[in-house]
C-alpha positions in Angstrom: 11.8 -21.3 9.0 12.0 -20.5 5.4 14.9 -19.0 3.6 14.8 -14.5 2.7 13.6 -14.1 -0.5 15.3 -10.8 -2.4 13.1 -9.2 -5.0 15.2 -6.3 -6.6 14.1 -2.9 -8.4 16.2 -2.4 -10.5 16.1 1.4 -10.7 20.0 2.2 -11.9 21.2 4.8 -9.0 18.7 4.4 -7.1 18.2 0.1 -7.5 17.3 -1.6 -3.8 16.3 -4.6 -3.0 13.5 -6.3 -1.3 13.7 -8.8 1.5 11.1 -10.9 2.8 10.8 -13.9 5.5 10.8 -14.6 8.3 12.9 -13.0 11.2 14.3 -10.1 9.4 13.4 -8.0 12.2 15.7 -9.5 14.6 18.7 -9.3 11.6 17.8 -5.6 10.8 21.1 -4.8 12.5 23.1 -6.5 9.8 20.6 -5.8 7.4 21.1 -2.2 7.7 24.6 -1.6 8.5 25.9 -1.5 4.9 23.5 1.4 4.6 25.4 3.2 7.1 27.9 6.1 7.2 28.3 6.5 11.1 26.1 3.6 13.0 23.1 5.5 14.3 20.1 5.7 12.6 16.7 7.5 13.7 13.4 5.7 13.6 9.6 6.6 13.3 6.6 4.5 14.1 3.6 4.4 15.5 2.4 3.9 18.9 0.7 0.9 18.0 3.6 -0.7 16.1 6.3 0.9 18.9 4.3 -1.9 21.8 4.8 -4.3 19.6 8.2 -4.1 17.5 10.1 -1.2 18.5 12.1 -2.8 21.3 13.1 -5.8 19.1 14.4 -3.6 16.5 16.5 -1.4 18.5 17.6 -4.6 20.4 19.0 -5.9 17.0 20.4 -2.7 16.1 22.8 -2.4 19.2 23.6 -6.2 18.3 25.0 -4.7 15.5 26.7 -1.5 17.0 24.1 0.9 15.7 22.5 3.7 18.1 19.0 4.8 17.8 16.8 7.5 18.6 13.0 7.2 18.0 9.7 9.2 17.5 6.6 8.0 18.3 3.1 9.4 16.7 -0.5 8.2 17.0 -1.2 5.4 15.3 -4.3 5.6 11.9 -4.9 7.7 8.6 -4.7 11.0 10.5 -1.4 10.6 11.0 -0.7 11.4 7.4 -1.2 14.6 7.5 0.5 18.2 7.7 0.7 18.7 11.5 2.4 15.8 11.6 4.5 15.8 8.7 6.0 19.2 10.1 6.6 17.3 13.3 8.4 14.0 11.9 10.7 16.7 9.6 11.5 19.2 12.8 12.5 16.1 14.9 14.5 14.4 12.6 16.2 18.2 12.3 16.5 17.9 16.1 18.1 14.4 15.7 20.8 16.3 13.5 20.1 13.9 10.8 22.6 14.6 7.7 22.1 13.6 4.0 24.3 10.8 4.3 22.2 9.8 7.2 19.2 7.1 7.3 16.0 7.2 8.7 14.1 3.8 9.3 9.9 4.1 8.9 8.7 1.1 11.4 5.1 0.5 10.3 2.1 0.7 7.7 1.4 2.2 4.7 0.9 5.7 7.1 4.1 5.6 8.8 5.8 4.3 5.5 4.2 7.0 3.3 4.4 10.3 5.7 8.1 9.1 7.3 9.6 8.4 3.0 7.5 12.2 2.6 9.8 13.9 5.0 12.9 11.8 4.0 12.5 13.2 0.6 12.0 16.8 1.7 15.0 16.4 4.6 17.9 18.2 3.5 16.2 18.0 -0.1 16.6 14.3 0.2 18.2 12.1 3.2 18.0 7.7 2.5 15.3 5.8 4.4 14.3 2.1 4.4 11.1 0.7 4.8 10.4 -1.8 7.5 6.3 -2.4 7.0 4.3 -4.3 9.7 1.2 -4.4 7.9 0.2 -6.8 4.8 -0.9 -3.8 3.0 2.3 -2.1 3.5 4.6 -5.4 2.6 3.0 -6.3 -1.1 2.4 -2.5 -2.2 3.1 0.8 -0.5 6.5 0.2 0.7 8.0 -0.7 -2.6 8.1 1.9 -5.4 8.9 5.5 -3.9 5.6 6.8 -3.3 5.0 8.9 -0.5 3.1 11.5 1.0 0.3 13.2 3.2 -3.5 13.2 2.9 -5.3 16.9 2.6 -8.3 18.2 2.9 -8.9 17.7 -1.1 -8.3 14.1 -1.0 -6.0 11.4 -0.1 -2.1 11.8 -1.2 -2.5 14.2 -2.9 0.5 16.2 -1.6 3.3 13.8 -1.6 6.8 13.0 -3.5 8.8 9.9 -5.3 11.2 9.1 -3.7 12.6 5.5 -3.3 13.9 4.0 -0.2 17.4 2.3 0.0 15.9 -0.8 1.2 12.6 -2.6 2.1 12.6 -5.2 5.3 9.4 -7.6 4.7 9.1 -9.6 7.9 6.4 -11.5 7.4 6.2 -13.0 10.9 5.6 -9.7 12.6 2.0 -10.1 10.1 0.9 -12.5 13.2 0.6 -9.8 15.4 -2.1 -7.9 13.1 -5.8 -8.1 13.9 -7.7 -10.3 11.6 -9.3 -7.4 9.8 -5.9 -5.5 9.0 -4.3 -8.7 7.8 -7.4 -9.2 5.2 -7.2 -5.4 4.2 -4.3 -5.6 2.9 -5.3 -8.8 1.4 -7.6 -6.4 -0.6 -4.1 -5.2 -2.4 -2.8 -8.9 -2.8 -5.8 -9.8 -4.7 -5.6 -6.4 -6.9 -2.2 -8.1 -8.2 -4.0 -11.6 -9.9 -6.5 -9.0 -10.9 -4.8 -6.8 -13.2 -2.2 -8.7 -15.0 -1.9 -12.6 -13.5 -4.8 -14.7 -14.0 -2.7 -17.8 -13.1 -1.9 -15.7 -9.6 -5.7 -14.6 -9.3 -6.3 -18.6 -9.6 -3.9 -19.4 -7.1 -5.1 -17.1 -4.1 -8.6 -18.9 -5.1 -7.0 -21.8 -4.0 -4.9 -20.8 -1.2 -6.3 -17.5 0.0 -7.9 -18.5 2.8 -4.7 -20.4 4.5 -2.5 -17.3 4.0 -2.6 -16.2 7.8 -1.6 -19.1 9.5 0.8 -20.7 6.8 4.0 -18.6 6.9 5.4 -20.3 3.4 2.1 -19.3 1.4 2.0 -16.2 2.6 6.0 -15.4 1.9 5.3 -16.5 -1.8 1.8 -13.7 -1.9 4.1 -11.4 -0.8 7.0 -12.2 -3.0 4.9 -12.5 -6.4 3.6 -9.4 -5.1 6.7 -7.4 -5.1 7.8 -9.1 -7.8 4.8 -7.8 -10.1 4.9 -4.4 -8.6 8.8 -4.1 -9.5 8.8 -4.6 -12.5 6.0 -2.1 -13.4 7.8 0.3 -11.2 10.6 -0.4 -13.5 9.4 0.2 -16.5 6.8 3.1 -15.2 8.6 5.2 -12.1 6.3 8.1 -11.9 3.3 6.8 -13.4 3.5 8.0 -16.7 1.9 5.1 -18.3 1.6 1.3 -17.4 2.2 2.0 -13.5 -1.5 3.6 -13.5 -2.5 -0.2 -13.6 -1.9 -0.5 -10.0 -4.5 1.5 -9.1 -7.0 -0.8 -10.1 -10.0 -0.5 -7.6 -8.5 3.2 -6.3 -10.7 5.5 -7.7 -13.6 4.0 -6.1 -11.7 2.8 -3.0 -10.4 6.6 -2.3 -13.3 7.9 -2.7 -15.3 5.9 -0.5 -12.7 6.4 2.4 -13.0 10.1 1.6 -17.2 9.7 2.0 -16.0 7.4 5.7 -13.8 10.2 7.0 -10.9 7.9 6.5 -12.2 6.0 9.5 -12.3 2.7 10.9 -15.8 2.5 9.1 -13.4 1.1 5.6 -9.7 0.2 6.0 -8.0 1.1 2.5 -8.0 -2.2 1.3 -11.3 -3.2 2.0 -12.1 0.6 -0.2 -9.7 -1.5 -2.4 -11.6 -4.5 -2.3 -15.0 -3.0 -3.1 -13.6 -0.6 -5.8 -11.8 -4.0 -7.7 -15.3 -5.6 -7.9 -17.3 -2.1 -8.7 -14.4 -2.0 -11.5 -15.1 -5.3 -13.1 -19.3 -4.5 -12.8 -18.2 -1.8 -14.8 -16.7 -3.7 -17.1 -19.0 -6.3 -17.6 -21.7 -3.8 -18.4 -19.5 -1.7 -21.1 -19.2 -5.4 -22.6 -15.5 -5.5 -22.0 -15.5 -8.9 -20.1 -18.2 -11.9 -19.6 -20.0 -11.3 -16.5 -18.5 -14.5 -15.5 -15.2 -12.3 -14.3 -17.0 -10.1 -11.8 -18.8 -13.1 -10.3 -15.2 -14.7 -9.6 -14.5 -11.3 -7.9 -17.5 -11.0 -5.6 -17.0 -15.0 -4.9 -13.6 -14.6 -3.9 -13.6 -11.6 -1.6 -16.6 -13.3 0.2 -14.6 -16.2 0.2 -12.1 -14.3 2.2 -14.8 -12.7 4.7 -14.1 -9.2 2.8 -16.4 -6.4 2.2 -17.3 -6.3 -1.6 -20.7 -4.8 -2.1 -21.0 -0.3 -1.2 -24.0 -2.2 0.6 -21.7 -3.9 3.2 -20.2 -0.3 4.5 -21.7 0.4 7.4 -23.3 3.8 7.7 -24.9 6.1 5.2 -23.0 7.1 1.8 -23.4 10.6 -0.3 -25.4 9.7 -3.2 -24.0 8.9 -6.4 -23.6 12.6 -7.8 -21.6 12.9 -4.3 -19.4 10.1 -5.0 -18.6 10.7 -8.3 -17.7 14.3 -7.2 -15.3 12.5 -4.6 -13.7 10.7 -7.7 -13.3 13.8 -9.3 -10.1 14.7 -7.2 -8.0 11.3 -8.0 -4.6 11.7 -9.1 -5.9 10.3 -12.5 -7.5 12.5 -13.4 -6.8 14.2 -16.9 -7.9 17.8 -17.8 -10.6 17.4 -15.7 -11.6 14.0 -17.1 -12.0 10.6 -14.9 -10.0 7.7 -15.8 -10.4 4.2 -14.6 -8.7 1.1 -14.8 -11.2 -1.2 -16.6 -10.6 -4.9 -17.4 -11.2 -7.4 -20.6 -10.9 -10.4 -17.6 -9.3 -11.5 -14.5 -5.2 -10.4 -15.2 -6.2 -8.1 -18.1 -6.3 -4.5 -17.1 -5.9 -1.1 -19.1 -6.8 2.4 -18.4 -9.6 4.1 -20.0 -11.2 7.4 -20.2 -14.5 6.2 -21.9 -16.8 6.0 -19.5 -19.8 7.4 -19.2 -21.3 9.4 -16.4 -24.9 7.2 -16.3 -23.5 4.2 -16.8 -21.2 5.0 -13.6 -24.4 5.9 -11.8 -26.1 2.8 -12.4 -23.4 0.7 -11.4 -22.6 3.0 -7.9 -26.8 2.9 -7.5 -27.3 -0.9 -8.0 -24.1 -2.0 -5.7 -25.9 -0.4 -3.0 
């Protein structure tokens, strides 16, 4: 078994750290306590991650003399959302959480996202920590204090920052994900090496495909992860500038899962995956990079058995006027002007505004 590797974000008052390896589930107890005020803590999950991992977790908190009470919603995307919002915040209420309380989210980027959402609006702000079960959740959305809901408009696009006090990376509860979920949140891994680590792009070229059944690879994807997406957070909290970066592939990717439904039809990181190689077509054609760079894209997500073409969705798609009216509502959007994250190669992104609307036709029209 390997050793716990801490990553920290160093964000003054509100600095935590990252830990990932293997068996932190089972050590939550003592992970957590120095969190704590009064040992009990309240937990949300899904009902999908609750059959697999609740149990475990409340068996190490009593270990460590902590009570627990916890909710259980539906598992998917739906969850984020404001029915269920409303219900997380009026049962933690119920729970009698207090400010100097802390509420653990046990699961994805949904549970992760809507459970920091209510955190943040609980009392005007109680403490949470992240304990993500999903690939996706572990190397992006559980780190750096985004969270939210989805709306009818688009996807969190209601939503606050607000960090957690502490992120638990087990990466040995990633065996129990189907082998599709594991490789969408590969989609996010690959986005890393993508937009500002060539050398790291390189490396999953290499060792990519062993990632799922060799626990030590897979602790150091997740770690370099983290450790990229730290110190942008870092320097960029609320997205002013250089944090935009990490959105490479989301403007596309959100708005294809907007044109699925959010369905099972794309997983967010396959959305991801397609939108990082749409991207570097893009690119290529403005001139920005040799075509040489989106080749290495494509190659490598097929490599890993990933979506990468709009052709591989299954189902039919809005035409291209309809999905570049779904782009239209991402969250970087400018005075009413669409900005992408455009690349001059693999690990050299930047955020541009100069793109024009036929040239985005053509590349949606001949992906598909």
């Amino acid at each position: 078994m390997t050793d716990p590797v801490t990553v920290p974000v160093p964000l003054g008052a509100r600095a935590y750290d990252v830990r990932i390896g293997q068996g932190l589930l089972g050590r939550a107890g003592a992970e957590i306590a120095p969190l704590l005020s009064r040992p009990r803590v309240a937990i949300v999950t899904d009902a999908t991650v609750a059959g697999l991992h609740l149990a475990p977790l409340q068996a190490a908190l009593r270990d460590a003399g902590i009570a627990s009470e916890a909710l259980v919603l539906p598992a998917g995307e739906g969850t984020k959302s404001w029915p269920h919002l409303t219900a997380c915040v009026d049962w933690l209420l119920d729970q009698q959480v207090e400010r100097r309380d802390v509420v653990l989210a046990l699961g994805g980027g949904v549970i992760g996202d809507l459970v920091g959402f209510a955190a943040a609006i609980l009392r005007r702000g109680v403490r949470f920590v992240q304990l993500p079960t999903t690939l996706l959740a572990q190397v992006d959305s559980s780190v750096g204090g985004k969270t939210g809901i989805n709306s009818a408009h688009g996807k969190n696009l209601v939503g606050a920052f607000h960090q957690p006090s502490l992120v638990l990376a087990d990466i040995d509860v990633l065996d129990t994900l189907r082998p599709r979920d594991f490789l969408s949140g590969y989609g996010e891994v690959a986005k890393y090496g993508l937009l500002g680590d060539a050398a790291f792009f390189a490396w999953l070229e290499e060792n990519g495909p062993d990632l799922a059944r060799n626990a030590g690879l897979r602790q150091q994807a997740v770690a370099h992860s983290v450790a990229m997406k730290a110190g942008i957070v870092t320097r960029d909290e609320t997205e002013q500038g250089e944090r935009a970066l990490l959105n490479l592939g989301h403007t596309f990717g959100h708005a294809l899962e907007a044109a699925t439904g959010y369905s099972d039809r794309l997983l967010h990181g396959e959305g991801v995956a397609i939108g990082c190689a749409l991207a570097f077509d893009l690119s290529a054609r403005m001139g920005l990079c040799s075509q040489e760079a989106p080749s290495r894209v494509l190659a490598h997500l097929h490599q890993m058995g990933m979506p990468a073409r709009l052709s591989e969705i299954p189902g039919a798609l809005p035409d291209d006027a309809g999905l570049i009216a779904l782009m239209g509502q991402d969250k970087k959007v400018v005075d009413g002007q669409l900005r992408f994250v455009l690349a001059r190669g693999i690990g050299e992104a930047f955020v541009s505004d100069a793109v024009e609307g036929n040239m985005l036709a053509r590349v949606l029209h001949d992906a598909r």
